[in-house]
C-alpha positions as CSV (number, residue, x, y, z in Angstrom):
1,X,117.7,38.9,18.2
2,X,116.0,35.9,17.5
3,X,112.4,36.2,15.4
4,X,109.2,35.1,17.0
5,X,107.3,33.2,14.2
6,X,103.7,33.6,16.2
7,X,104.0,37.2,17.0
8,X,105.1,37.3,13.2
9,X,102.2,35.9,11.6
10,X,99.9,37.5,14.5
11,X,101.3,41.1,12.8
12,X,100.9,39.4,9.3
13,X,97.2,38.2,10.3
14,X,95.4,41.7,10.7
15,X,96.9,42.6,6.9
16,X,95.0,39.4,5.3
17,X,92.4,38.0,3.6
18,X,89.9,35.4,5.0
19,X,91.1,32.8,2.9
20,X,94.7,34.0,3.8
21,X,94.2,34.0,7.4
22,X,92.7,30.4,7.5
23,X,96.2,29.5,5.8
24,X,98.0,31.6,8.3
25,X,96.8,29.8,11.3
26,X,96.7,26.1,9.2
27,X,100.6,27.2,9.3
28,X,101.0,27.9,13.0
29,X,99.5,24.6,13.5
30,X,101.9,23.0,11.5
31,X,104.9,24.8,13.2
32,X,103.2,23.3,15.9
33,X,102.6,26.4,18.1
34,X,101.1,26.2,21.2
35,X,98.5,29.2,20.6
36,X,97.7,29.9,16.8
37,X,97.3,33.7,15.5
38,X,93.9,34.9,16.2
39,X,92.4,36.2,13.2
40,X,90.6,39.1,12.8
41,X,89.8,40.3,8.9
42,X,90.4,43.7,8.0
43,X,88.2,46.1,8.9
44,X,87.6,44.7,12.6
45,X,85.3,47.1,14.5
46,X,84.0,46.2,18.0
47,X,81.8,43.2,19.3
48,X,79.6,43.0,21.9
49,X,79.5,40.1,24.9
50,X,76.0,40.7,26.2
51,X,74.5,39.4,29.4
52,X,71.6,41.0,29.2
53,X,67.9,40.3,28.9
54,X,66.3,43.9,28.0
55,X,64.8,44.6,24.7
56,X,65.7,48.2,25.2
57,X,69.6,47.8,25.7
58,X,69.7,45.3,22.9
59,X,67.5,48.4,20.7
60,X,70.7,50.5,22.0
61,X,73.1,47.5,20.4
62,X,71.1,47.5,17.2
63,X,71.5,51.0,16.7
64,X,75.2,51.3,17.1
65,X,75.8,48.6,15.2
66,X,78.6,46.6,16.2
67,X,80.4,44.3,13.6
68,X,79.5,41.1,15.7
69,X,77.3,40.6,19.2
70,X,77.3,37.4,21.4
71,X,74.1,35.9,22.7
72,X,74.6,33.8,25.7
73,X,70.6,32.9,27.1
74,X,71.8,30.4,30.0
75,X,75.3,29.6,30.2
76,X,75.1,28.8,26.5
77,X,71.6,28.7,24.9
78,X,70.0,27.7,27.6
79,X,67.4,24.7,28.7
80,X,65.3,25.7,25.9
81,X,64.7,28.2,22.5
82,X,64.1,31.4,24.9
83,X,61.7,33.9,22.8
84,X,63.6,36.9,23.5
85,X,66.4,35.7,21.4
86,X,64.3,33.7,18.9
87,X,63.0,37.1,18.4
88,X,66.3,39.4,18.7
89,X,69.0,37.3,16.6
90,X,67.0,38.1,13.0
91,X,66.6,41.7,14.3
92,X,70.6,41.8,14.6
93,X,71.1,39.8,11.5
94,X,68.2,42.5,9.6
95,X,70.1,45.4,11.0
96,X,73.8,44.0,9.7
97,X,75.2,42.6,12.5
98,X,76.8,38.8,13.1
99,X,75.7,37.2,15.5
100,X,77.0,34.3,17.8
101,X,76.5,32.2,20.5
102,X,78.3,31.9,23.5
103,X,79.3,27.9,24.5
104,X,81.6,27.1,27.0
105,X,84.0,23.9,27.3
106,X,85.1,24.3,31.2
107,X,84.3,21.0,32.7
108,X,84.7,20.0,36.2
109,X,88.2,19.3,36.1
110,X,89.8,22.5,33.9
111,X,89.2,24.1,30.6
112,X,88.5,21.8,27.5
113,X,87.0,19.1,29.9
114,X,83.1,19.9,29.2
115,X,81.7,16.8,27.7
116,X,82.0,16.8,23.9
117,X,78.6,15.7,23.4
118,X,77.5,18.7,25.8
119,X,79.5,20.8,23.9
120,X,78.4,19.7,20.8
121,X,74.3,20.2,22.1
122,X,74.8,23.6,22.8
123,X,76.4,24.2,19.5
124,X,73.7,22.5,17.6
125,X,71.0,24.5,20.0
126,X,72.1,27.3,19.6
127,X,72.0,27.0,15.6
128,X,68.7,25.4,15.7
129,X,66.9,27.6,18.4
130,X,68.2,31.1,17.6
131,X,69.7,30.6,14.0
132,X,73.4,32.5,14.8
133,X,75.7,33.1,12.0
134,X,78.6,31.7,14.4
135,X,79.7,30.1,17.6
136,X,82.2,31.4,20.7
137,X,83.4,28.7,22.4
138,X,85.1,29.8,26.2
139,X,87.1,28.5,28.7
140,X,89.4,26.9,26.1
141,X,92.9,25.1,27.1
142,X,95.9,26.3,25.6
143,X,97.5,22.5,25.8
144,X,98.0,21.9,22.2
145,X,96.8,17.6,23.5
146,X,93.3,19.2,23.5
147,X,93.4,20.5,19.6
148,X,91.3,16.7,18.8
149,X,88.6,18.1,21.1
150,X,88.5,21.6,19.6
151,X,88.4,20.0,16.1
152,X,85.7,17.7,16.6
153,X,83.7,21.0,17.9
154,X,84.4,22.2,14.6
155,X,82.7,19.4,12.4
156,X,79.6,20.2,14.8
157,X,78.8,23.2,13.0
């Protein structure tokens, strides 16, 4: 029976370092895979994808201290810094967790067809406004043609 190389280094992933990991998917790239490994360093625990906008279930969140939590204000940070999460990401940060915030990159004609430079606000708003430790970016195309689109997200940060 034939070896998958991704679902190898998918197993291999979970067992690795950061550092390791970064190389890990740098090699799926360059065996030109269409989906890299997803990385996730050892210990994961669970997130948290909130859409919320109560203090009292994010008090709940803090308290049961997930690993990482996902702010999404508006569809993305919103129009503007909104004080309930100027106010709740150093809470998170104080109480251990990562935070990040959500972006998406759906535009009108399929996944990966948001504007860059839209992309690239919320990214930069989201760091600005709310100060998260990371970025999710959603709604991402699994065509490997879009990986110059994805990587240009990347410098953003």
């Amino acid at each position: 029976m034939p070896v998958n190389i991704y679902d190898e280094l998918l197993a291999l992933s979970a067992r690795l370092t950061t550092a390791e990991a970064r190389a890990a998917a740098l090699e799926a790239r360059v065996l030109k895979l269409e989906t890299p490994p997803v990385v996730v360093p050892p210990p994961s625990k669970l997130g948290l994808v909130s859409y919320f906008r109560s203090t009292t279930l994010w008090d709940a969140v803090i308290a049961a201290k997930p690993q990482v939590c996902m702010i999404n204000p508006g569809s993305g940070p919103g129009p503007s810094a909104d004080s309930l999460y100027v106010g709740l990401v150093p809470k998170c940060k104080t109480a251990g967790l990562t935070v990040y915030g959500y972006v998406h990159s759906k535009g009108p004609t399929g996944y990966g067809t948001r504007p860059l430079a839209d992309v690239k606000a919320d990214i930069l708003n989201h760091i600005a406004w709310y100060g998260v430790n990371g970025i999710f970016i959603d709604c991402t195309s699994t065509d490997p043609a879009y990986l110059p689109y994805y990587t240009d997200l990347w410098a953003a940060r």
